[in-house]
C-alpha positions as CSV (number, residue, x, y, z in Angstrom):
1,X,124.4,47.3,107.9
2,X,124.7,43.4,108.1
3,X,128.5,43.5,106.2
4,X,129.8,46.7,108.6
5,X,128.9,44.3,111.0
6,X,129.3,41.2,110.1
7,X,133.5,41.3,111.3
8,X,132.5,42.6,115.0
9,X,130.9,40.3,117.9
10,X,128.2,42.4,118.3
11,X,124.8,43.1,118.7
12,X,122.5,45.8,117.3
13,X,119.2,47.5,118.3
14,X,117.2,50.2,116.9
15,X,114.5,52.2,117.1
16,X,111.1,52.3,115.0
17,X,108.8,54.7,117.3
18,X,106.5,55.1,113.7
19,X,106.4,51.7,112.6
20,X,103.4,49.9,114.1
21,X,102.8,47.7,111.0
22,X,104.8,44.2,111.8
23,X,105.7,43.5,108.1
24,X,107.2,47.1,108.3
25,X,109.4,45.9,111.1
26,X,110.3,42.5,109.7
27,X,112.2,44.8,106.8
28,X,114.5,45.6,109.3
29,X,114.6,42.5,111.8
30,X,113.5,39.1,110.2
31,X,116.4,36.6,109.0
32,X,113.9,35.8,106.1
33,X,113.3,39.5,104.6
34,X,113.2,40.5,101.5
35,X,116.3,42.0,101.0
36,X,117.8,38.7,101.6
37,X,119.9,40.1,104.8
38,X,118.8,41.0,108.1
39,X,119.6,44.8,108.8
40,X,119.5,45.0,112.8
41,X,119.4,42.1,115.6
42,X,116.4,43.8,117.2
43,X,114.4,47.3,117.7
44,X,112.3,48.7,120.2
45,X,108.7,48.5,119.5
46,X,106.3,51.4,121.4
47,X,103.1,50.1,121.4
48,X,103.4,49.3,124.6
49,X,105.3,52.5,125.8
50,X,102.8,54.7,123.5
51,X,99.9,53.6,125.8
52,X,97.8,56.5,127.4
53,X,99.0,59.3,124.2
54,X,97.1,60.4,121.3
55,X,98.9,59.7,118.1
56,X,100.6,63.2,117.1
57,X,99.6,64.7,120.6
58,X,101.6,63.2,123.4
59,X,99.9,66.0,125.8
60,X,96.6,64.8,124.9
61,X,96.5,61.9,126.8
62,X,93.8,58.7,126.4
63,X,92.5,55.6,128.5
64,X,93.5,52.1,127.7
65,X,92.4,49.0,129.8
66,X,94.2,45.8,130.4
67,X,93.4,44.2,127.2
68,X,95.2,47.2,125.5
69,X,98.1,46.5,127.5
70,X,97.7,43.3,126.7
71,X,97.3,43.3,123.0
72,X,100.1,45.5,122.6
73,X,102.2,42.6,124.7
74,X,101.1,39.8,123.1
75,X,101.5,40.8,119.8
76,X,105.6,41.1,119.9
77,X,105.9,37.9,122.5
78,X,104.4,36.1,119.3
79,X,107.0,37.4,117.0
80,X,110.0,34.6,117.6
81,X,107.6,32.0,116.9
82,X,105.9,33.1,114.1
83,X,108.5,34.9,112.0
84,X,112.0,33.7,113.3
85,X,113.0,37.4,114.2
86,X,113.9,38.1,117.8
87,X,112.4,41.5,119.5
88,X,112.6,43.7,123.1
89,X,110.9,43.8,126.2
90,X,110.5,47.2,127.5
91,X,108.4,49.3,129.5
92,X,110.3,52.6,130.2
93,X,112.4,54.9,128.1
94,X,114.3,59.0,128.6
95,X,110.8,59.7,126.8
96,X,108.0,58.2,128.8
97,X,107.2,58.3,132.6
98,X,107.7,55.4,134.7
99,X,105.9,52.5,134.2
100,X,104.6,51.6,138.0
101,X,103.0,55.5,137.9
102,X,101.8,54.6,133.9
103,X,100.3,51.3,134.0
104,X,99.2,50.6,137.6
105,X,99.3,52.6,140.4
106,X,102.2,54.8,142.6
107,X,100.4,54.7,145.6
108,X,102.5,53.6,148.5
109,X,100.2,50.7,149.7
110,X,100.9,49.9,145.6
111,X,104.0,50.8,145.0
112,X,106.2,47.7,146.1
113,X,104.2,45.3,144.8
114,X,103.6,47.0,141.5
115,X,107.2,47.1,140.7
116,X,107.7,43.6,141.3
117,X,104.9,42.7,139.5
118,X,105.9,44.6,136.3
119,X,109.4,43.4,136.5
120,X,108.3,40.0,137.0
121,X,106.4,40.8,133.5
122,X,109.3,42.1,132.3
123,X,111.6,39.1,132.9
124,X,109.3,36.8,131.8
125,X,108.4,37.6,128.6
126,X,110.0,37.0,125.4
127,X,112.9,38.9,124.0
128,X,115.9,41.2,125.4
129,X,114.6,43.2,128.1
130,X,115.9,46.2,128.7
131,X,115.5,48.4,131.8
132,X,116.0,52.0,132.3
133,X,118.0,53.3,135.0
134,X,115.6,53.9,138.3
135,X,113.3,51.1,137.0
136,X,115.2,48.2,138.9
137,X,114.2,50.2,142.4
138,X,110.7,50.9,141.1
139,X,110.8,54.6,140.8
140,X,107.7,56.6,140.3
141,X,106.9,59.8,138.2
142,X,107.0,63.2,139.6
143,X,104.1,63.7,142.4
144,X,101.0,65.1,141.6
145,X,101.7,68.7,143.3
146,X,104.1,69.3,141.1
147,X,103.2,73.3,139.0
148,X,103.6,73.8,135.7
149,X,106.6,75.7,136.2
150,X,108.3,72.5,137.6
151,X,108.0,70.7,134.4
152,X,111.9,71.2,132.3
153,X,111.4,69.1,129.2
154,X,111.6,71.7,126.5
155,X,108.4,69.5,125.0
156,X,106.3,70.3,128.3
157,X,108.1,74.2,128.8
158,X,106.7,74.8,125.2
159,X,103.4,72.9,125.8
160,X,102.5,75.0,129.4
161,X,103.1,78.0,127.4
162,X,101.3,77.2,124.1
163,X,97.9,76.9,126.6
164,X,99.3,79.4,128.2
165,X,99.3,81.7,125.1
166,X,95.8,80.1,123.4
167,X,94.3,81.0,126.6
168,X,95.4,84.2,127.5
169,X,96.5,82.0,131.1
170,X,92.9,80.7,131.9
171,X,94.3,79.2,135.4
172,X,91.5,76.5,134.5
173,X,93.4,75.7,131.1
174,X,96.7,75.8,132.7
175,X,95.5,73.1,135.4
176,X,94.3,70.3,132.8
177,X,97.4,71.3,130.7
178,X,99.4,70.4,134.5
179,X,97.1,68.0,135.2
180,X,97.8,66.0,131.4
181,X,101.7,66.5,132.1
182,X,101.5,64.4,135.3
183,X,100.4,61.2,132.8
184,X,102.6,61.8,130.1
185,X,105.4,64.4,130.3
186,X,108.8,62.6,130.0
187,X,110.4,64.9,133.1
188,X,109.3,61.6,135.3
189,X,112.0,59.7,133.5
190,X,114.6,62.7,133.6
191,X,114.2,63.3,138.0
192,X,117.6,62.2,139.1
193,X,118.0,58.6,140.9
């Protein structure tokens, strides 16, 4: 990858959603890896992003506290310093919902302050941040009265109807199915600006 690129004035990122070992990473990223080149400038790391979903089970979704959030930060801002390779800063994606609903709180007394606070995080930490587009006016997932049926993303059509099917449409089951789409269904990122 190094010599296709090596003739252009350019920089690369990539993506390692599976790859939460660092040496793994390093592979791809560190000026001192094994195969003697470095394959890309940078790559998105989802620990961070991943917060809140059960490996293998997006729709399944999990508490974390601060010092999760934490841990998974502080783990990449370390990276320059301790391994000469350079990383991102990142908090939203087309596959997650939006940070300010995600990590702190959407309601309106919040909501302002919240997205200044994480994009203060965001600009202040170490590596090549990267926002996605609604982020920089602080927009918040879908609301919370949202259906099932409003839900597009052909992951949570086929999830609704899954529970729907397993269930023979338990209206219970089909409200914690809605009710774990509102934390993690990637529609909050796909709502038009």
């Amino acid at each position: 990858m190094e010599q296709v690129m090596a003739p252009y004035d350019i920089m690369t990122v990539g993506e390692l959603p599976n790859t939460p070992d660092l040496e793994d990473v390093l592979k791809y990223i560190s000026p001192n890896s094994q195969s003697g080149s470095q394959e890309i400038d940078m790559v998105f790391n989802f620990d961070t992003v991943n917060l809140g979903q059960t490996p293998g089970n997006r729709f399944l979704p999990i508490s974390f506290d601060n010092n999760d959030f934490k841990h998974c930060l502080t783990k990449w801002e370390k990276l320059p310093e301790t391994t000469g390779a350079w990383t991102t800063v990142f908090l939203e994606n087309h596959d997650q919902g939006r940070s300010v609903s995600r990590f702190v709180s959407d309601l309106p007394e919040f909501r302002e302050r919240v997205a200044k606070m994480l994009a203060t995080l965001l600009a202040t930490m170490t590596g090549t941040p990267f926002l996605y587009q609604g982020q920089e006016i602080g927009m918040i997932d879908g609301p919370e009265s949202w259906s099932a049926d409003e839900y597009k993303c052909v992951r949570s059509f086929n999830y609704i109807q899954d529970i729907r099917d397993r269930t023979n449409h338990n209206p219970a089951a089909i409200e914690e199915a809605t009710k774990n789409l509102q934390r993690v269904a990637r529609d909050h990122a796909r709502v038009p600006m």
